[in-house]
KEMARPA-551459 format. One record per atom (N, C-alpha, C, CB): residue in three letters; x, y, z. Coordinates in steps of 0.001 Angstrom, whole numbers, plus 524288, in hexadecimal, padded with zeros to 5 digits. Glycine has a CB too. Example, Ala and Ser with C-alpha at 12.3 -4.5 7.8 and 13.67 -1.06 7.14 Angstrom:
BEGIN
ala833867E9C681E78 ala8300C7EE6C81E78 ala833907F31C81E78 ala82C2C7EE8782356 ser832327F73681BA8 ser835667FBDC81BE4 ser832648001E81EBE ser837047FDAA8165D 
# end
This chain:
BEGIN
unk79EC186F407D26F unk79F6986C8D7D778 unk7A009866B17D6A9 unk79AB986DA27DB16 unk79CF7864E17D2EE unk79D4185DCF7D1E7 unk7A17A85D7A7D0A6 unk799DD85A917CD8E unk7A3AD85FF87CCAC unk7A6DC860967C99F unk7ADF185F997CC4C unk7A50C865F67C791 unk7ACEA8629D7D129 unk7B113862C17D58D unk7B0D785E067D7C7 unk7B06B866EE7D9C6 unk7AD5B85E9A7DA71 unk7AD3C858AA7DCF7 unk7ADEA852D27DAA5 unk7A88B8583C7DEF0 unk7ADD9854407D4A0 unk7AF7284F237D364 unk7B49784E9E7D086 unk7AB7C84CC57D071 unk7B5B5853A67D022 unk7BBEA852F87CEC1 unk7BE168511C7D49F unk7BF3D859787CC4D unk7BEF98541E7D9BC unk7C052852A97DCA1 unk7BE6584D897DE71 unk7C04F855CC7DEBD unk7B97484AB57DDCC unk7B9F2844457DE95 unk7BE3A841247D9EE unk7B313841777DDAA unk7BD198433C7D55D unk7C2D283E8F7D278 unk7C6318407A7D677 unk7C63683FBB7CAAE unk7C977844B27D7B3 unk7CE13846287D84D unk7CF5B841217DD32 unk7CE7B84CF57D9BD unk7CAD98405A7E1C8 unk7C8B783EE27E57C unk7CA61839567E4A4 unk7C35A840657E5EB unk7C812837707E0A8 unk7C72F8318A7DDAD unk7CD63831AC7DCCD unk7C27F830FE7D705 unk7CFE0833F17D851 unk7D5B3833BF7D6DA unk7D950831387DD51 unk7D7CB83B677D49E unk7D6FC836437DF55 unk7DB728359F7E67C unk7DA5982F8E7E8C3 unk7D85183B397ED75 unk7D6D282EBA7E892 unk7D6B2828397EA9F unk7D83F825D67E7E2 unk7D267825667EBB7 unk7D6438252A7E1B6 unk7D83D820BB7DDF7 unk7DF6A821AE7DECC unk7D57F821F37D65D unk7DFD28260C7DF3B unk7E716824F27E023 unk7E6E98219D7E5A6 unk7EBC482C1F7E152 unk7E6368246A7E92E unk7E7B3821077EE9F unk7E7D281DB97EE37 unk7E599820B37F29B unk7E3EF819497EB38 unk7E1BC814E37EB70 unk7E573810CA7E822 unk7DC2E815907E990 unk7E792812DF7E349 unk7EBCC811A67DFE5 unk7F1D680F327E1FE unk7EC8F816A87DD48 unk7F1238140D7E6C9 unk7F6BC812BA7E7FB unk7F7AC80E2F7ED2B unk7F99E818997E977 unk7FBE980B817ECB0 unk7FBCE8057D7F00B unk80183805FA7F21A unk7FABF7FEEB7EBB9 unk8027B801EB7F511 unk8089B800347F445 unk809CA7FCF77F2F0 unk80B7D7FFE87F732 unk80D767FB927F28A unk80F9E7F6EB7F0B4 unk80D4A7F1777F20F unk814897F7067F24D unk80CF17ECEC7EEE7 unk8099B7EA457F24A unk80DF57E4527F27C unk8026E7E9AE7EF6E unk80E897E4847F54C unk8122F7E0787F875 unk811777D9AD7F7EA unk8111D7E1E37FEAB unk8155C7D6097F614 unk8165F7D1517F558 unk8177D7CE2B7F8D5 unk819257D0FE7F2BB unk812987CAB97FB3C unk816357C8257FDBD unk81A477C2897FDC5 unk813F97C8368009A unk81C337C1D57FF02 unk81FDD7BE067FBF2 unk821D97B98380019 unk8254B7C1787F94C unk8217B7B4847FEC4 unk824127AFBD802EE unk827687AC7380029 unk81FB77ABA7805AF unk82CA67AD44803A1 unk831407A96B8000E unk834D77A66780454 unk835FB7ADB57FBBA unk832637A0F5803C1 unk835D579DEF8076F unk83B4C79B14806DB unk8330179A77808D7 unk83DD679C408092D unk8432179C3B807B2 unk8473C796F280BAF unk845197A322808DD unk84A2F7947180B24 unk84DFE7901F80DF5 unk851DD7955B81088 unk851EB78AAC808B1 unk85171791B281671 unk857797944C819FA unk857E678FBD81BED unk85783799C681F32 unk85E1478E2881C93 unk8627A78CB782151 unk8622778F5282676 unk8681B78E1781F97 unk860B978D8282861 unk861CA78F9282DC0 unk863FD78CE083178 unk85DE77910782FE6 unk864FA78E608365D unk869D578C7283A2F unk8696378F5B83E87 unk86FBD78D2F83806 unk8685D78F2D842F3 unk8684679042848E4 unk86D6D78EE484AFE unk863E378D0384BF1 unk87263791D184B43 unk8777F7914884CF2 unk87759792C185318 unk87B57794E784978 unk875D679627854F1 unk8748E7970585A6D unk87619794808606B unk870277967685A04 unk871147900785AAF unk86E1178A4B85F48 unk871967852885B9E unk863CB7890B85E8F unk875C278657857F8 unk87756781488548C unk8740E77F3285311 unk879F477D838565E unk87069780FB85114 unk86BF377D9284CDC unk86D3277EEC846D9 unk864D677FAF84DFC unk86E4A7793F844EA unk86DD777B5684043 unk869597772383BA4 unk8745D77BFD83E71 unk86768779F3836E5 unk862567779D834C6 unk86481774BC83086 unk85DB677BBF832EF unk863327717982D25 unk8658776F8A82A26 unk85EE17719F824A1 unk867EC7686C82C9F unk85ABF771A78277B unk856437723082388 unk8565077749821CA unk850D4770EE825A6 unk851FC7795E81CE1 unk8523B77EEC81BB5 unk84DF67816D81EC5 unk851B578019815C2 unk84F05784E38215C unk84AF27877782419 unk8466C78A2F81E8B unk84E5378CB082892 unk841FF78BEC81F6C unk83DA778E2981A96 unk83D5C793FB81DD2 unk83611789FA819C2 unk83DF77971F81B78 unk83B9279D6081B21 unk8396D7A00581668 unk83FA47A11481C6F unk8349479FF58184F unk831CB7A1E981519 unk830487AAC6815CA unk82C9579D3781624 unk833347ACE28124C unk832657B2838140E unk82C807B443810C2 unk8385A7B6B58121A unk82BE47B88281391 unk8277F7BAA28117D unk828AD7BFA9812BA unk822687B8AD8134F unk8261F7C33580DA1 unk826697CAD080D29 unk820FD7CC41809ED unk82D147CDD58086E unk823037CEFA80A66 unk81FAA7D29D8072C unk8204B7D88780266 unk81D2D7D42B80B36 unk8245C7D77480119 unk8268F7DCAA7FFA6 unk8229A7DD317FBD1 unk82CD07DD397FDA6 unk822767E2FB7F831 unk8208D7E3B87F4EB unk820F47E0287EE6A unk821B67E81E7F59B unk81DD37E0BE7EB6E unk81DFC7DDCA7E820 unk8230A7E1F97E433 unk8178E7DC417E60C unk81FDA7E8297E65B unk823F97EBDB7E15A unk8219D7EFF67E36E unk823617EB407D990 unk827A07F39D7E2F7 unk826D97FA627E475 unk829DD7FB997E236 unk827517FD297E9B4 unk82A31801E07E1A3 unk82A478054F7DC77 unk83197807C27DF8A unk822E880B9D7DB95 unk83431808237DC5C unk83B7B809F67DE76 unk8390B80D2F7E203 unk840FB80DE27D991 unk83E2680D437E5BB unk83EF180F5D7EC6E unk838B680E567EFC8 unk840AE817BD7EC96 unk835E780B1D7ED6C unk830FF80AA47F2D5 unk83385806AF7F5F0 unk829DF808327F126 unk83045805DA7FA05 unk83298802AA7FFF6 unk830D27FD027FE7E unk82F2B804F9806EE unk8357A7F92B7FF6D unk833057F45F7FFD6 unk8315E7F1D980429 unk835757F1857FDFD unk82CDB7F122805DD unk828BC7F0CD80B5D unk826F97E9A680BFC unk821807F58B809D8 unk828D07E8E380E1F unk8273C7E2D280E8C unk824157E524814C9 unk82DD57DCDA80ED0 unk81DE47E18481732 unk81C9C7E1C381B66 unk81E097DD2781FB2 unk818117E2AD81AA2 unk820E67D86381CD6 unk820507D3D38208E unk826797D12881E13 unk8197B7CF7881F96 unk829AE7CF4181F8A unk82D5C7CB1981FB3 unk82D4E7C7ED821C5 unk830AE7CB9782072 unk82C177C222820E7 unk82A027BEE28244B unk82DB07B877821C3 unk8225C7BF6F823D0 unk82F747B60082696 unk832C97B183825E4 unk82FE77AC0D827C3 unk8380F7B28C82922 unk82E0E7A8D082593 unk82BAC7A381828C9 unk8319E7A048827CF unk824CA79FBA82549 unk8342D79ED682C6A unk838A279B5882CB6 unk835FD7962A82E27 unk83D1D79D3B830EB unk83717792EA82C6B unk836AC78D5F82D56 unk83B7B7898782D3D unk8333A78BA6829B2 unk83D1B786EF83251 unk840C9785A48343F unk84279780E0830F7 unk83FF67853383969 unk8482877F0982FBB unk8473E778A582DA8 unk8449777416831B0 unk84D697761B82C35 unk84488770F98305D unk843DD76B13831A8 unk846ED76AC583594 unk84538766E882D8C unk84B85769CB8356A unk8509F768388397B unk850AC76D6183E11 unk857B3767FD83560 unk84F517714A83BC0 unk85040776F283EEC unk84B53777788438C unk84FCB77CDA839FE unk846117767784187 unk8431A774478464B unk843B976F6284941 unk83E91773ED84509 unk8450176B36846C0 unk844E176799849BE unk84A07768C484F39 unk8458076283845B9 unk84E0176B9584DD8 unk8505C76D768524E unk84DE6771A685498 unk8552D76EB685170 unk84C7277610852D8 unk848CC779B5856CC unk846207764D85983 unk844AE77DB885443 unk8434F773E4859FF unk840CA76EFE85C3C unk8447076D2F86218 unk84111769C4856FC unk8484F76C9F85E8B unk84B6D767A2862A2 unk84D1576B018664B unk85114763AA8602E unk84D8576FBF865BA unk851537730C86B0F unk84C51776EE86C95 unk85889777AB86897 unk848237744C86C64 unk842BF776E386F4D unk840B477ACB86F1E unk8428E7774887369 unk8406C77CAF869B5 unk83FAF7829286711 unk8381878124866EB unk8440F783B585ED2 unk835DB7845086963 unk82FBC7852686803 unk82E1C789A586625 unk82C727849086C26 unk831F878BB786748 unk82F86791458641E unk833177976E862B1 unk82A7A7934D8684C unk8323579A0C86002 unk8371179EA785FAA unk834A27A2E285E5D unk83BD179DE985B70 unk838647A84C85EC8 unk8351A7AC5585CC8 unk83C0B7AEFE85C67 unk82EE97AF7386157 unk83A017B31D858ED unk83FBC7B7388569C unk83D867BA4585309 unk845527B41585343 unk843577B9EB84F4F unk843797BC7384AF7 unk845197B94C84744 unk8461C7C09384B2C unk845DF7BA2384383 unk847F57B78883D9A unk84A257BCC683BDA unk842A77B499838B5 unk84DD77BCB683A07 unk851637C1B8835E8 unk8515D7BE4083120 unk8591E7C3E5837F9 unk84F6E7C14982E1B unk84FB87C05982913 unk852397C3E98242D unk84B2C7BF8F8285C unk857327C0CB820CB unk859997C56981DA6 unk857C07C650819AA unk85E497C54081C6C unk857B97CA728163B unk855467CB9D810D5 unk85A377CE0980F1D unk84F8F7CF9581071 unk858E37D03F808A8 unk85C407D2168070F unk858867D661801D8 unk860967CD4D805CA unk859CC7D9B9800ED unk8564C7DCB77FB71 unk8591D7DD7B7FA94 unk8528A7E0C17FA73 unk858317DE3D7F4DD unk85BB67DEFF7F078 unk8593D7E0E17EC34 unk85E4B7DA8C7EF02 unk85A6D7E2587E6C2 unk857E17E35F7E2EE unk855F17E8F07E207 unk854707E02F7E30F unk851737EA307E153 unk84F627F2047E0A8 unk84E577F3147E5C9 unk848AE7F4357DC9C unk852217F4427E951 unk851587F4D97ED75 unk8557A7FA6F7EF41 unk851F37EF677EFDA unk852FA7FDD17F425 unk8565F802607F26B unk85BDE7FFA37F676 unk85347809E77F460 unk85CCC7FD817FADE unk85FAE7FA9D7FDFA unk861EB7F5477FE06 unk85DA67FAD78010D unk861C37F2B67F8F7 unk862B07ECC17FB44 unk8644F7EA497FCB5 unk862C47EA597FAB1 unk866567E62280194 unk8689F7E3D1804C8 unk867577E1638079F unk86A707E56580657 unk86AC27DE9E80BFB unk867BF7DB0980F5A unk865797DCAC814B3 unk86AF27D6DC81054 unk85F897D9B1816CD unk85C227DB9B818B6 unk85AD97D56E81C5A unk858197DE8D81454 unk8584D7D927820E6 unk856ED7D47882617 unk850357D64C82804 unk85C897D5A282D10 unk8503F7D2778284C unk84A847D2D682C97 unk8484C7D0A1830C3 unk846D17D21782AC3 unk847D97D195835AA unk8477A7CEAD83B05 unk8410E7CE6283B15 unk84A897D24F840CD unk840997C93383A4F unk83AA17C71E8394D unk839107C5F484090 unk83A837BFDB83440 unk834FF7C4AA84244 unk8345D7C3F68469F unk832797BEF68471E unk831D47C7728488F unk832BC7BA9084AD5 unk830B07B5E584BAC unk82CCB7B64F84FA7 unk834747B24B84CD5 unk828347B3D884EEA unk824717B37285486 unk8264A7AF798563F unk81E157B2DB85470 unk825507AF0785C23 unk8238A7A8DD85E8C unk822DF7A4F485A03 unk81D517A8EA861F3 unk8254A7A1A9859A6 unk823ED79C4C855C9 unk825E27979E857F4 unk8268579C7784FE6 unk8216B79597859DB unk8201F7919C85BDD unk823DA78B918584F unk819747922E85B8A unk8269F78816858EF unk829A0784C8854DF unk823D077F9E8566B unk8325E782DD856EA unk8230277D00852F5 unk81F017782B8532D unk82337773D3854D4 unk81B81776A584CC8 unk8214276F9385656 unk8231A76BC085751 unk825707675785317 unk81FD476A7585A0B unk822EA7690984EEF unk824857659A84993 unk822DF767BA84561 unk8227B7602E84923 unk827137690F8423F unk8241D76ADE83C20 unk828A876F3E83AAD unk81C5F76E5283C98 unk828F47722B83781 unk82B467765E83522 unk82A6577BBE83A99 unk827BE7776D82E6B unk82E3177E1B83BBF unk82E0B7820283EDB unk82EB8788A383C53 unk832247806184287 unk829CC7895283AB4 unk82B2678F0B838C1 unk82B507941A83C09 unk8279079044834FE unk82CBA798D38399F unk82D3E79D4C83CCF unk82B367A24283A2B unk832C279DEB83E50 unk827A77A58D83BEE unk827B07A86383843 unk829E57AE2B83D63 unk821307A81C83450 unk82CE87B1D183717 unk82FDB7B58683914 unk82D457BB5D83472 unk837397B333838B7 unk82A717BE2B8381B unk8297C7C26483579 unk82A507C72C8369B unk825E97C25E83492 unk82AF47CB4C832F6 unk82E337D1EC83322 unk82BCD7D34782BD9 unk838927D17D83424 unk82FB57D6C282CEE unk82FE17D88F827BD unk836C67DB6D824F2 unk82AC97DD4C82814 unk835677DF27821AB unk83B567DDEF81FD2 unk83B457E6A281E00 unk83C047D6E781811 unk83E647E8EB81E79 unk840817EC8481EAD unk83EFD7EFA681929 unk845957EB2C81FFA unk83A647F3A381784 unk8397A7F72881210 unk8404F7F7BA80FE8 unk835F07FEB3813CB unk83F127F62480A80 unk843C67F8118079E unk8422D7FB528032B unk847307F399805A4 unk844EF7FBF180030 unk84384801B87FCCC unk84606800E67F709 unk846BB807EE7FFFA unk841B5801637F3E1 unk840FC7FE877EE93 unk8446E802417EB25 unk83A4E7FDFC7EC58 unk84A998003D7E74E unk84D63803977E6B7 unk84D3D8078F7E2B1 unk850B7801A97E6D4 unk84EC380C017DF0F unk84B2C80F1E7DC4D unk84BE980E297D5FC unk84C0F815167DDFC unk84DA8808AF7D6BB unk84D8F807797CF79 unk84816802037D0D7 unk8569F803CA7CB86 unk84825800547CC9F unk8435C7FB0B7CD03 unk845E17F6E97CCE4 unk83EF07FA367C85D unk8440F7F1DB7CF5B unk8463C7EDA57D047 unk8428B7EA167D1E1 unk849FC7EE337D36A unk844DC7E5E07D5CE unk843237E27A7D7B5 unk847627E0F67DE80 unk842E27DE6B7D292 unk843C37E2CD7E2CB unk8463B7E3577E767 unk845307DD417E7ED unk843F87E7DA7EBE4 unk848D77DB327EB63 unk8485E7D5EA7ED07 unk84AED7D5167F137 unk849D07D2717E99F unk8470F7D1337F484 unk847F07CF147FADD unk849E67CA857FC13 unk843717CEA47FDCA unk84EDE7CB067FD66 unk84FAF7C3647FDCE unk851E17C28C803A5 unk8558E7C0167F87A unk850067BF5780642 unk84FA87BE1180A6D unk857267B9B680C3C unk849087BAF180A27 unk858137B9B880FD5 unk85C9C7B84581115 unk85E247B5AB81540 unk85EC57BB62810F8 unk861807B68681729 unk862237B2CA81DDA unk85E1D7B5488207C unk868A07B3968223C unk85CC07AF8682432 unk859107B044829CE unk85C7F7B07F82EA3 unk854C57AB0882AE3 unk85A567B0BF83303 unk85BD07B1E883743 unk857137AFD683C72 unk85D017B7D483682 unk858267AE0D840BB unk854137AE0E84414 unk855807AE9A848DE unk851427AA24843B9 unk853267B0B584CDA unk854167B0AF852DC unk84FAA7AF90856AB unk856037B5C685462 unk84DF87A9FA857F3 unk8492D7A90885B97 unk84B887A73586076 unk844DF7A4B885964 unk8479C7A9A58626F unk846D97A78386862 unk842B07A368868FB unk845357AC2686C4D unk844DC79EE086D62 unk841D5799CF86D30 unk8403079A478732D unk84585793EE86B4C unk83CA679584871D5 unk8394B795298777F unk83D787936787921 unk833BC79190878BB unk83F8B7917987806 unk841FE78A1E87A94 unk8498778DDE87C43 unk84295781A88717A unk84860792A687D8B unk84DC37965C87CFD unk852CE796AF87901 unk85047795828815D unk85203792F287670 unk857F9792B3870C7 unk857B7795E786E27 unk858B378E4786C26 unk85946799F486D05 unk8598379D7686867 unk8598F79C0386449 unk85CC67A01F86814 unk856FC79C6885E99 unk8595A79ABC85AB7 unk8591E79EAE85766 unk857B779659858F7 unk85ECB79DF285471 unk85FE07A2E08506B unk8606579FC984BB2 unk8658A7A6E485191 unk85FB37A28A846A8 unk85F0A79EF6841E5 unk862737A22683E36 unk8589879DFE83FAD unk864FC7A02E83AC3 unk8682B7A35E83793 unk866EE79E9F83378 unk86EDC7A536839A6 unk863247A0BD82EA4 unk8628479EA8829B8 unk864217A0ED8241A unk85DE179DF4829AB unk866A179EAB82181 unk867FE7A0FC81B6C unk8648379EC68189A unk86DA179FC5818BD unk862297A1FB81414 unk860A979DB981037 unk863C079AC280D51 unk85E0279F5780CF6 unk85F74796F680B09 unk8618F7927C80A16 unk8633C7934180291 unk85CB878D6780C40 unk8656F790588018D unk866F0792057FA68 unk8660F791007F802 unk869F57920C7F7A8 unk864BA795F47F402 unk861267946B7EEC5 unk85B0A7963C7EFA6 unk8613378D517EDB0 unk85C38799997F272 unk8564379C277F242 unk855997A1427F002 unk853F379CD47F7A7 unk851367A2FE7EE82 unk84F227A8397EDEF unk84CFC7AAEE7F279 unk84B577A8247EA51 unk84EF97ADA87F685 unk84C067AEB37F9B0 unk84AB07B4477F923 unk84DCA7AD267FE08 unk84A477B5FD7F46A unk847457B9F07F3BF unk841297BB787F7C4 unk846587B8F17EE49 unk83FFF7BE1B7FA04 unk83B4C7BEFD7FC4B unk8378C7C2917FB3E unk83C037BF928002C unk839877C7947F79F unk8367B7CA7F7F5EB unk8386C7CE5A7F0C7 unk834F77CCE67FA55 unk835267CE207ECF7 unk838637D27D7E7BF unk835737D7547E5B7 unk8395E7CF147E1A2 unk835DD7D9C07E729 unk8333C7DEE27E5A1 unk834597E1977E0D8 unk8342D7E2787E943 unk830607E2C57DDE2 unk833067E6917D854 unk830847EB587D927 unk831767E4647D16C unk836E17EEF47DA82 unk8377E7F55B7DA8D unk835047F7867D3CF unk83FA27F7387DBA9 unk832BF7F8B77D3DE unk830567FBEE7CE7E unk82FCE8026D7CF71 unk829967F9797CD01 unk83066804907C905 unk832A8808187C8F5 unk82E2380CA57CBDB unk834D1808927C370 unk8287280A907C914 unk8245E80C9D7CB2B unk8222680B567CF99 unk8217F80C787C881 unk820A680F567D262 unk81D6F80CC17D7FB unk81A3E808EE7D716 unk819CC810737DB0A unk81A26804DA7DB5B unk816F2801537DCF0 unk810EA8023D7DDF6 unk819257FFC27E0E4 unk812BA806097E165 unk80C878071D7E33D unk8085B80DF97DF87 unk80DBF808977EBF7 unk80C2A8108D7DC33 unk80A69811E07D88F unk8068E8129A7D6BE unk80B768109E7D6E6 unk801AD8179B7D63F unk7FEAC817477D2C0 unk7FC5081D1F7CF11 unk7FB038145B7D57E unk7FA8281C3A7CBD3 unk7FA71820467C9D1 unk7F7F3824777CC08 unk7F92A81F8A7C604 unk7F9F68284C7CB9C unk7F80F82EE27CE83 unk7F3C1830367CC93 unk7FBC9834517CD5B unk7EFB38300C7D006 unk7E8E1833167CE7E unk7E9CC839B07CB66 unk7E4678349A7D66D unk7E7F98389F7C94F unk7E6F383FF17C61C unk7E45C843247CB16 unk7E0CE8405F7BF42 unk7E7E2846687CCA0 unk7E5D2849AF7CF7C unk7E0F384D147CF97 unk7E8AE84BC07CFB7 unk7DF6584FA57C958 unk7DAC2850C47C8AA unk7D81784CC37C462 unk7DAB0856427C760 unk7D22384DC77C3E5 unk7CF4384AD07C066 unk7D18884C037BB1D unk7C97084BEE7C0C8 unk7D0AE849457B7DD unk7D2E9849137B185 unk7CF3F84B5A7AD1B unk7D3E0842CB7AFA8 unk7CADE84A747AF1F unk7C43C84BC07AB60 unk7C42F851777ACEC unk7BD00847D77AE0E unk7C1C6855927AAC7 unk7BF8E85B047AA8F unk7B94D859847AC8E unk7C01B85E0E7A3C5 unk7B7B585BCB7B156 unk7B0CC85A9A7B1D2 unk7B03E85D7E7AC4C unk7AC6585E187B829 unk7A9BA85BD37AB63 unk7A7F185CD37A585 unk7A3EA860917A79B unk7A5868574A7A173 unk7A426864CF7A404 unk7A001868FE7A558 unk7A1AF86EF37A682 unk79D31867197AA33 unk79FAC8718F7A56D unk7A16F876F47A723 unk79C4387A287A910 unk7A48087A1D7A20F unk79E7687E3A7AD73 unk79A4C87F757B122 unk7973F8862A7AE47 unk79DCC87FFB7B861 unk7927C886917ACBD unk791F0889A27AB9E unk7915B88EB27AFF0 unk78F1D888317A8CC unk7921B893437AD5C unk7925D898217B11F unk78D7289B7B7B166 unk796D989BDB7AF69 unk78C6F89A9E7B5E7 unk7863489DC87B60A unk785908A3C47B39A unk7844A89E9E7BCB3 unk77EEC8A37A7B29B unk77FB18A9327B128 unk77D318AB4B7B57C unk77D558AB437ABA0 unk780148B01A7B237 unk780F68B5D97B74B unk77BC28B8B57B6C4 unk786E48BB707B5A0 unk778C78BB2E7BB74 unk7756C8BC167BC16 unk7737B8BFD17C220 unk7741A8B7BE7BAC9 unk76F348C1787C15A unk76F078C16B7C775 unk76C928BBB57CA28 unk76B138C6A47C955 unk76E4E8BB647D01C unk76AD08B69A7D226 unk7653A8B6987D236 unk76BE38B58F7D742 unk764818B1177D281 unk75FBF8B1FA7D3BA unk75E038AEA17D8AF unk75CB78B1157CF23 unk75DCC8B0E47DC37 unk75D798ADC47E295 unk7571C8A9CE7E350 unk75D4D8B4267E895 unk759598A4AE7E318 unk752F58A2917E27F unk753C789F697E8E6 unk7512F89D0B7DB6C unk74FB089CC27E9B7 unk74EC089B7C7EF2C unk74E7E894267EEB6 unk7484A89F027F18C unk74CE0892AF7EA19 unk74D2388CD17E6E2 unk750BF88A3F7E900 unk74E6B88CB07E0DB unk74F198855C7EA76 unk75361880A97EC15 unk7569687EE77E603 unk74F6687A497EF29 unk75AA987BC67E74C unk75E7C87A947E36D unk75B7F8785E7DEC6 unk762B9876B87E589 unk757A6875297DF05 unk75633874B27D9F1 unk75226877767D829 unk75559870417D8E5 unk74E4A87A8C7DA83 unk74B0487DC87D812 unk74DFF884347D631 unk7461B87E267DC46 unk7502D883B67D8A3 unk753E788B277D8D8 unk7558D88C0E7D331 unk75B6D88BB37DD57 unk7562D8876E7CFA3 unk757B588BF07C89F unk7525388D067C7B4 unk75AF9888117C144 unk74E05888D37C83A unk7483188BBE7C531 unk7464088ECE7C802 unk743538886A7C3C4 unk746B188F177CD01 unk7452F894957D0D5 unk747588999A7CFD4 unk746DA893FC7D674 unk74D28899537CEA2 unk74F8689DA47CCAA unk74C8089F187C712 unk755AD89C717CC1E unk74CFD89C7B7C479 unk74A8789CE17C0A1 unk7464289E7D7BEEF unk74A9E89A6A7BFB2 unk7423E89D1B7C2B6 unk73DFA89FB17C1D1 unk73CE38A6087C5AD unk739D089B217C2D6 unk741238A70A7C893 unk740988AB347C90F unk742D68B0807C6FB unk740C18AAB57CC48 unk746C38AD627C340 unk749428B3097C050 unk744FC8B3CE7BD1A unk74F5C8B2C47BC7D unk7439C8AE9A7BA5C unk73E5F8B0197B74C unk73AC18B3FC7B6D3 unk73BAE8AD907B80C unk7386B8B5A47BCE0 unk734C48B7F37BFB8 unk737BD8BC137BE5D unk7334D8B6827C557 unk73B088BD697BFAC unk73D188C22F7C06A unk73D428C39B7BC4B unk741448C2D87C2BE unk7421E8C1847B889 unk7407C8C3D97B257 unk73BDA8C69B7B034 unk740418BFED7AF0A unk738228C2A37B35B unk7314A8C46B7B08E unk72F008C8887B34A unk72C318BF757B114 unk731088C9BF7B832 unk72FBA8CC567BB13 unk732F58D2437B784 unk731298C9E87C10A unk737238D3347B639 unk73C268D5F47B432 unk737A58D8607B001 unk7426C8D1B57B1A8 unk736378D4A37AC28 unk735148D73D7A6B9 unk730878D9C87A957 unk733D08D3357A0E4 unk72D3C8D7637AC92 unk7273B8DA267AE66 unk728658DFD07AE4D unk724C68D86E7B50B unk72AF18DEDD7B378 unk72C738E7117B61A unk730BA8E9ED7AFF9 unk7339F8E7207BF81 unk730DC8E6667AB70 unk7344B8E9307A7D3 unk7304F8ECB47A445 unk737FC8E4E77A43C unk72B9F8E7AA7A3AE unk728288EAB17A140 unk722C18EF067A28B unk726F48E77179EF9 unk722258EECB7A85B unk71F278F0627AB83 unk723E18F7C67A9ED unk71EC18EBC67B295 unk726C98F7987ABA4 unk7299D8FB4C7AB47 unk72AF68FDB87A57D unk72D8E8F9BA7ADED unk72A508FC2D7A1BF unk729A68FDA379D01 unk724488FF6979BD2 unk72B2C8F9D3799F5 unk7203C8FE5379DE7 unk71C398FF0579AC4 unk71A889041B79E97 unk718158F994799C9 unk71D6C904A77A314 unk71C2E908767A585 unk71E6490E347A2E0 unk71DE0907347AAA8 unk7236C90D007A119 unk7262A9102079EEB unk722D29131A79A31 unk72AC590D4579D76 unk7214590EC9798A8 unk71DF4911047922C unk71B2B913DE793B1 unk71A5090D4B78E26 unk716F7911F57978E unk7136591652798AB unk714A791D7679A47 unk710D3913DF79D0E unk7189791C2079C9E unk719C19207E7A00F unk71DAC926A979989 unk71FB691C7D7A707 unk71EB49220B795C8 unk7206092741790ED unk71BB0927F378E4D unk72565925CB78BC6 unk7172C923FF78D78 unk711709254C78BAB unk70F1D929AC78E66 unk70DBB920B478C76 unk70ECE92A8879447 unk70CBC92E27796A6 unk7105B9337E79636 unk70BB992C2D79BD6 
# end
């Protein structure tokens, strides 16, 4: 019975230590601020400074051919030039809310690669009265699928886009390129041949033999004793005893009767 029960606790022990082994992928996050041109044609505004965008992801650091590449957040902080607020300013802009489209592109161990968009969302953003006017625009960006040789998948970010609505009623739309001579790489993943999240398979049964072998009772008649669990072997015991002694008594009582009875 011990014997069972403790094979089935390793087996028990094995089943968790696997569960416990296995993870997913564990994800990078990454910030790369990058120069755009931008230009509001709309409203005839145009900027002469570099606007700052800074992106942020999260993709994985590395997953194993054909797993999903899962980013949870795509996130853009735009910060306007110098010359580009000081006119938001002048035509009575206090505040905006939209979207930002933002382009990407993958390429590399990837099972699809090509070019890719993402419609980030703008809150309410209030513009200050003096200083740098930033924006932040957040979403996320579309699972792609890691291709089935090994590599290195890679994210590079591309034209912007914007559409806000203002207090002050002017629409403004933004059409920015980056600017040249950049890396705007944003995220690089290495496809490997082996899983990521990977771990070795628990032994289904224990590996050790329990030690011991069970001996086989001997055969007999019972002997029915009335003894609780720990007195009941010397109780038994002392009553086959009796009996035995009792056995030879009536063996010899009956012999000596015998003798007499061919004497007479």
């Amino acid at each position: 019975m011990l014997t069972t029960c403790g094979a089935l606790g390793v087996a028990a022990g094995l089943s968790i230590a696997g569960v416990a082994l296995t993870s997913s992928p564990a994800h990078a996050a990454t910030t790369t601020k990058l120069a755009y041109n931008c230009k509001a044609p709309a409203i005839n505004l145009t900027f002469t400074d570099a606007w700052s965008v800074t992106v942020q992801t999260d993709y994985p650091a590395s997953v194993s051919t054909g797993d999903a590449l899962h980013t949870s957040y795509l996130n853009a902080q735009v910060t306007a030039g110098d010359d580009a607020a000081t006119q938001f300013r002048a035509i009575g802009v206090g505040s905006w809310s939209g979207s930002v489209k933002l382009s990407y592109a993958v390429a590399g161990a990837v099972a699809t690669p090509g070019d890719r968009s993402s419609t980030l969302t703008v809150d309410t953003t209030t513009l200050p009265a003096t200083g740098p006017i930033t924006t932040d625009a957040n979403g996320t960006a579309a699972d792609e699928k890691a291709a089935a040789t090994a590599g290195t998948a890679t994210v590079t970010a591309g034209s912007l886009t914007a559409t806000l609505t203002t207090d002050s009623g002017v629409p403004v739309e933004l059409d920015c390129a980056l600017a040249d001579g950049q890396d705007a790489t944003i995220a690089g993943v290495a496809v490997t041949g082996a899983s990521a999240s990977s771990s070795t398979s628990p032994t289904s049964t224990p590996t050790s033999t329990p030690t011991g072998t069970a001996t086989s009772p001997t055969t007999g008649p019972p002997i029915i004793t009335d003894g609780d669990s720990s007195g009941g072997n010397a109780t038994g015991a002392l009553i086959g005893a009796g009996i035995a002694a009792a056995g030879v008594t009536l063996f010899g009582v009956g012999s000596a009767r015998r003798l007499r009875t061919k004497r007479s």
